[in-house]
C-alpha positions as CSV (number, residue, x, y, z in Angstrom):
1,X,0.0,0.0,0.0
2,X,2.9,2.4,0.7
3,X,4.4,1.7,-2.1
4,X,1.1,2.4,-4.0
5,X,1.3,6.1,-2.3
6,X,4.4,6.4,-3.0
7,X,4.1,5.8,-7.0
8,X,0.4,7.5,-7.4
9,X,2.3,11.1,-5.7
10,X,5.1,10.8,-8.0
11,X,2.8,10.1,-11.0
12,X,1.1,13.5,-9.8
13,X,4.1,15.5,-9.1
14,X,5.4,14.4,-12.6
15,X,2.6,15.2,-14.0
16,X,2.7,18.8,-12.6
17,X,6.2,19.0,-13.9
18,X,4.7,18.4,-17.3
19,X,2.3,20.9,-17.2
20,X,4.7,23.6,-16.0
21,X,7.1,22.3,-19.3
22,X,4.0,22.8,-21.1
23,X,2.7,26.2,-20.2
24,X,6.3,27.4,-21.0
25,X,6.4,26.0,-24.1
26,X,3.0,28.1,-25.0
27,X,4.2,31.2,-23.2
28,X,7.1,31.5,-25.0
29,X,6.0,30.2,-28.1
30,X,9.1,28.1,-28.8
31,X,10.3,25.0,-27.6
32,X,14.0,26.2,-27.7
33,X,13.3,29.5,-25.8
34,X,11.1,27.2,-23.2
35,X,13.8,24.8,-22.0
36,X,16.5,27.8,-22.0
37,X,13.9,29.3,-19.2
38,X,13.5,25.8,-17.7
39,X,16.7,24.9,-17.2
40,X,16.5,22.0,-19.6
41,X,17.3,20.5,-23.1
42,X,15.3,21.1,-26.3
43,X,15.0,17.5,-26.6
44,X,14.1,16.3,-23.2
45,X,11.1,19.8,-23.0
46,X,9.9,18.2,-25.8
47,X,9.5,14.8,-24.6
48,X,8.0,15.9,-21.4
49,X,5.1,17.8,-23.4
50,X,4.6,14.8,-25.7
51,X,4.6,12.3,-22.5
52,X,1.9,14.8,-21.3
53,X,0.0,14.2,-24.2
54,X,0.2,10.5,-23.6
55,X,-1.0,11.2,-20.3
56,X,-4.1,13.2,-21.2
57,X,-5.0,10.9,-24.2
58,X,-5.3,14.6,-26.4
59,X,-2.8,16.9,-28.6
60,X,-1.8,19.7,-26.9
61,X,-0.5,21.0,-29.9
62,X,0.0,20.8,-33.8
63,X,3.2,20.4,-35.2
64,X,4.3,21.3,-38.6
65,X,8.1,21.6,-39.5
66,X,9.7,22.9,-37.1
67,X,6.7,25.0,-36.0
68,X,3.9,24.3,-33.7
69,X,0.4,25.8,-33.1
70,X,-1.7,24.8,-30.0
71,X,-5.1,23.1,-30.3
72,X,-8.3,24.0,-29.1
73,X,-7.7,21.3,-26.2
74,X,-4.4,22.5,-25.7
75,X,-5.7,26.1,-25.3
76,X,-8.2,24.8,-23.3
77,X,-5.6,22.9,-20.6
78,X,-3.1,25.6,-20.7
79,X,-5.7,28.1,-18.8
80,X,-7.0,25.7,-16.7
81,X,-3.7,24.2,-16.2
82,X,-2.3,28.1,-15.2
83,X,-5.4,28.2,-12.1
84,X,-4.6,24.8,-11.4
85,X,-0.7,25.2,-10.7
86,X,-1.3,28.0,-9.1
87,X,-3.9,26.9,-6.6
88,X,-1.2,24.3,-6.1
89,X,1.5,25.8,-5.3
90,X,-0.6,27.8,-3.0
91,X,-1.7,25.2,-1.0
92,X,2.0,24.0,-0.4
93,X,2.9,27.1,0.9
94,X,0.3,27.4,3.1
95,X,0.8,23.3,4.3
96,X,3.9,24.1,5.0
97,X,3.2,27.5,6.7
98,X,0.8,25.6,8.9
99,X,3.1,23.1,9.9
100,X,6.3,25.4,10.4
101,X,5.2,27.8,13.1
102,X,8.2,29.5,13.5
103,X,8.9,30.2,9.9
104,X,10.7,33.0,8.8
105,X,8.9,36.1,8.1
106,X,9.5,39.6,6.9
107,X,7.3,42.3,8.1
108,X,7.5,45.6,6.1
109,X,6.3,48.7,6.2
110,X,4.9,50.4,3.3
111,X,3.8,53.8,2.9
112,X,0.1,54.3,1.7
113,X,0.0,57.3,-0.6
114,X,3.4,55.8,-2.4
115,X,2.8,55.6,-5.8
116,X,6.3,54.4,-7.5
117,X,6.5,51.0,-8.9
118,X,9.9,49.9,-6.8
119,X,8.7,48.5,-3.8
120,X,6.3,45.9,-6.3
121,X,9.3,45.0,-8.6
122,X,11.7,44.2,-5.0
123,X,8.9,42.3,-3.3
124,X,8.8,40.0,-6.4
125,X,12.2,39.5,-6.5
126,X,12.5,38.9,-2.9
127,X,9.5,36.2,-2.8
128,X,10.8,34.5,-6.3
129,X,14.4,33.8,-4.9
130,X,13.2,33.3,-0.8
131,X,9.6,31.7,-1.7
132,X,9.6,30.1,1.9
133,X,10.0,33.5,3.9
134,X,6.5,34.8,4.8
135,X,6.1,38.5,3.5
136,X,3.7,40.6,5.3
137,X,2.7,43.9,4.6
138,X,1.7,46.8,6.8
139,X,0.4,49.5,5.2
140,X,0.3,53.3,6.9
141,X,0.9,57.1,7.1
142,X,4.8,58.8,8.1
143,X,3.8,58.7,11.9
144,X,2.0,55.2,11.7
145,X,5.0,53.4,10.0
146,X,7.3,55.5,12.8
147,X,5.6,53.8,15.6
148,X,5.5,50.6,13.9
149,X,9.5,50.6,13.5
150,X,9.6,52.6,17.1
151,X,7.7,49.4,18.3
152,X,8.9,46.6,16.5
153,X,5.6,46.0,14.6
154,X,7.7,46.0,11.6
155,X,11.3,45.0,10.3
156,X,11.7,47.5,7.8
157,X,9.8,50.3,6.6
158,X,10.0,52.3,2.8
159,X,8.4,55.8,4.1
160,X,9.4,59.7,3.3
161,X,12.0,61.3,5.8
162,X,10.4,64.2,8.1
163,X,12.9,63.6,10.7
164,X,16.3,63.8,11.1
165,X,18.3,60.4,11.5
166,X,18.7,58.6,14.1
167,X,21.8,56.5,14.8
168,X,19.4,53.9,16.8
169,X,18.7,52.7,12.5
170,X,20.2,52.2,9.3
171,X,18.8,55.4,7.1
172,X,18.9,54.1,3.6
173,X,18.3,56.8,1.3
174,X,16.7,55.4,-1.9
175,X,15.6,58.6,-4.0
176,X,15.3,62.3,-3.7
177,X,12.2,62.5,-5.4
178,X,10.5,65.6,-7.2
179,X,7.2,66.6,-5.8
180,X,4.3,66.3,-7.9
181,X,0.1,67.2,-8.0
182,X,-2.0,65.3,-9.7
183,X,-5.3,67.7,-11.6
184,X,-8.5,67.1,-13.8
185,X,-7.0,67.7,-17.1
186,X,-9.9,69.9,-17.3
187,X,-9.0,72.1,-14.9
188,X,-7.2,75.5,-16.4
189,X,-4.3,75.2,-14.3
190,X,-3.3,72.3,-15.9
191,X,-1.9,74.1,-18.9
192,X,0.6,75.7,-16.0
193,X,4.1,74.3,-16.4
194,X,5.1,74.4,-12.7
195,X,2.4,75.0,-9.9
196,X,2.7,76.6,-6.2
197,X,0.5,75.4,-3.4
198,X,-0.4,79.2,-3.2
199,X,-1.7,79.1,-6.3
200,X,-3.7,76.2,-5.6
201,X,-5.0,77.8,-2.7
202,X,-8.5,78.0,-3.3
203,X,-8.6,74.0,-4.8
204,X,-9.1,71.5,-2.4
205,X,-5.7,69.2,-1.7
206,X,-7.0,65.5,-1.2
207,X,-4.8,63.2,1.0
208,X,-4.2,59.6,1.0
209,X,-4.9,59.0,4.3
210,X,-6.3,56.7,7.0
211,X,-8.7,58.3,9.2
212,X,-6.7,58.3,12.5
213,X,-4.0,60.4,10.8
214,X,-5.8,62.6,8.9
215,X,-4.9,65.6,11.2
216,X,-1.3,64.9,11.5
217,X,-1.4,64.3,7.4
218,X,-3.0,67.7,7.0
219,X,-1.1,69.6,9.5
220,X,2.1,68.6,7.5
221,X,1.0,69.4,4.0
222,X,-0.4,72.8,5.7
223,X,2.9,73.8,7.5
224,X,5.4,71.8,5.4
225,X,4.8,71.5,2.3
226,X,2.3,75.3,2.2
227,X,-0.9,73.9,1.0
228,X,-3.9,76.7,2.4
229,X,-6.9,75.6,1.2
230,X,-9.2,72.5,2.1
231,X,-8.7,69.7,2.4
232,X,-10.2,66.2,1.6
233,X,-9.5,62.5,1.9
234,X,-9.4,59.2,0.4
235,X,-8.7,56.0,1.9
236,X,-5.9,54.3,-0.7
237,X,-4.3,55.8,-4.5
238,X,-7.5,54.5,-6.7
239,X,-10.2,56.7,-4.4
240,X,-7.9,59.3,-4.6
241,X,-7.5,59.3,-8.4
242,X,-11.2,58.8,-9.1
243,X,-11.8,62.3,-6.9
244,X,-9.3,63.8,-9.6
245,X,-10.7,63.0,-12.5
246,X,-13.8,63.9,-11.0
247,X,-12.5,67.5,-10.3
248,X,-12.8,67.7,-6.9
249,X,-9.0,68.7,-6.1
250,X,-5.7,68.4,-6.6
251,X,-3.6,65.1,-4.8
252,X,0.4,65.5,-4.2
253,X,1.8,62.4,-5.5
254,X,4.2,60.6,-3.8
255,X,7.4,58.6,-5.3
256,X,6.6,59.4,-9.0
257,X,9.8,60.4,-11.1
258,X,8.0,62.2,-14.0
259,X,5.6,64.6,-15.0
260,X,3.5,61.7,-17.0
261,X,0.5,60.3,-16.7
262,X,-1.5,57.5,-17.9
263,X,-4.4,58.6,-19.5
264,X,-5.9,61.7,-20.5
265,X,-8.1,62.3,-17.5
266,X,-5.4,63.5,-15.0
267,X,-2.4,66.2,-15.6
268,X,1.0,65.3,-13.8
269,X,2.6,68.8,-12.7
270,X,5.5,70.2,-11.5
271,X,5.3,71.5,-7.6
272,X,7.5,74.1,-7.1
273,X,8.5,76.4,-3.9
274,X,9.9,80.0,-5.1
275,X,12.3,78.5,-8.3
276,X,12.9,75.1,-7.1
277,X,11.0,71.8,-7.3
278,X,10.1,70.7,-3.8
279,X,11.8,67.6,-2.9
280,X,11.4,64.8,-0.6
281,X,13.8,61.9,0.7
282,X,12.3,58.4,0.5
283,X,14.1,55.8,2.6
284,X,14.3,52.4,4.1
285,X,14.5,52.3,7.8
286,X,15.1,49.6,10.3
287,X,16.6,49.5,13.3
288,X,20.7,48.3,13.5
289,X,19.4,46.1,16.1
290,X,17.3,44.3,13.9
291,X,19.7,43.6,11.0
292,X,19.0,40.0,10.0
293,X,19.4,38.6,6.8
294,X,16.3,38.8,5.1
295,X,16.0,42.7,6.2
296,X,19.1,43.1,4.4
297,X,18.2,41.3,1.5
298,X,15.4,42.9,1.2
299,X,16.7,46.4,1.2
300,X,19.6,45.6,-0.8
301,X,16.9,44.2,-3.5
302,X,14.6,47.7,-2.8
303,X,17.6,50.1,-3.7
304,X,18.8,48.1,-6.5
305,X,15.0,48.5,-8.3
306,X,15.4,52.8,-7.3
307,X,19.1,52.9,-9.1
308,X,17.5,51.0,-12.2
309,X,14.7,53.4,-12.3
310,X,17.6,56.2,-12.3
């Protein structure tokens, strides 16, 4: 009976193989460029996709020449095959997770109204090469991420610098970034090159904000930054954006690199004190106390995706 087991899970994890083999050979539309990606042969990708089709009893795909097309049952397994492995491999991580209580984890602190793309590209790195370390995210304002760190809720945090350092934590600088507001397109002002918050004075300035720290977000853009009118508030980046478009104020963007938008709904401009673009540090933070591996890692992987975007 073991032995039964034993042979019926490696028929399955085989089979799983096969299917990976497979949807490569379709995503990449080659059979060469597949087992270059998979770490194997030509010859033996192709035999592991035609033992599939054994398997399944169907052709996957057509082939012609040197050239292949996929059949309507191919299609047809490759989608459901993509849920399938996925749901898999979920599963497995979570088993193990379950059974592993002290696995390792990184908690990290990410700032809500950030709207670069670098903290998404790091994270994937980081859970592609360490797929067994538990990510968890905690998502806040400045002053909610600073207790976090203060209180060891978090490892690390990616935030903008209001304070001066502290030698209690490593202070990674990872951009001086440009300020930015985002406007209607139909607004006039967003034919202006360069804005002030004086001259946006009498438009309201919606924040990204959770409601505890909507005070504390509002007394800084007042007193800070110089914005005088009214203020309004959204709850993540998407609510924020909709209220845009819809024309009821202007948002200060956090972490973008470029006067660009996508779209034609919203205008990307310039925010400017006096002659100068107003600028911002954005860092990673963690305490030197708390310098373990993965935190390392992890920031090394974070300022490497900032110096490509330079």
């Amino acid at each position: 009976m073991k032995g039964l087991q034993k042979d019926t899970k490696e028929v399955k994890k085989e089979m799983i193989r096969q299917l990976k083999y497979f949807q490569a050979v379709v995503r990449n539309n080659s059979f060469s460029e597949a087992a270059e990606e998979c770490h194997i042969s030509q010859s033996a990708i192709s035999q592991q996709v035609q033992a599939l089709e054994r398997e399944l009893g169907i052709d996957l795909l057509e082939r012609k020449n040197r050239k292949f097309t996929i059949t309507p049952a191919g299609e047809y397994v490759y989608k459901k095959s993509l849920v399938l492995i996925a749901d898999y491999e979920r599963m497995c991580r979570e088993a193990a997770r379950l059974s592993n209580a002290d696995k390792a984890t990184l908690r990290i602190g990410y700032l809500r109204c950030y709207s670069g793309q670098e903290f998404h590209l790091a994270l994937e790195e980081f859970s592609a090469k360490y797929p067994d370390v538990l990510v968890k995210i905690e998502y806040g304002n400045h002053e909610e991420l600073f207790q976090l760190l203060c209180t060891e809720g978090v490892d690390l945090v990616l935030n903008d610098q209001r304070r001066a350092f502290s030698d209690e934590y490593v202070n990674l600088v990872l951009m001086v970034g440009k300020e930015y507001v985002e406007i209607s397109a139909r607004n006039p002002i967003a034919a202006l090159p360069s804005v002030t918050p004086q001259e946006l004075k009498n438009i309201p300035c919606i924040l990204v904000t959770s409601k505890e720290q909507r005070e504390t977000e509002r007394d800084y853009y007042q007193e800070v930054v110089g914005f005088q009118g009214d203020f309004l508030y959204a709850q993540n980046l998407e609510e924020a954006r909709m209220m845009v478009i819809g024309g009821q104020g202007v948002m200060p963007v956090e972490g973008v690199r470029t006067a660009e938008t996508a779209g034609s709904s919203m205008v990307r401009i310039p925010l400017f004190r006096g002659d100068s673009q107003i600028t911002r540090n954005y860092c990673a933070f963690w305490k030197k106390n708390n310098s373990g591996y993965y935190v390392e890692e992890f920031a090394d992987m974070l300022k490497g995706k900032f110096e490509i975007a330079d």
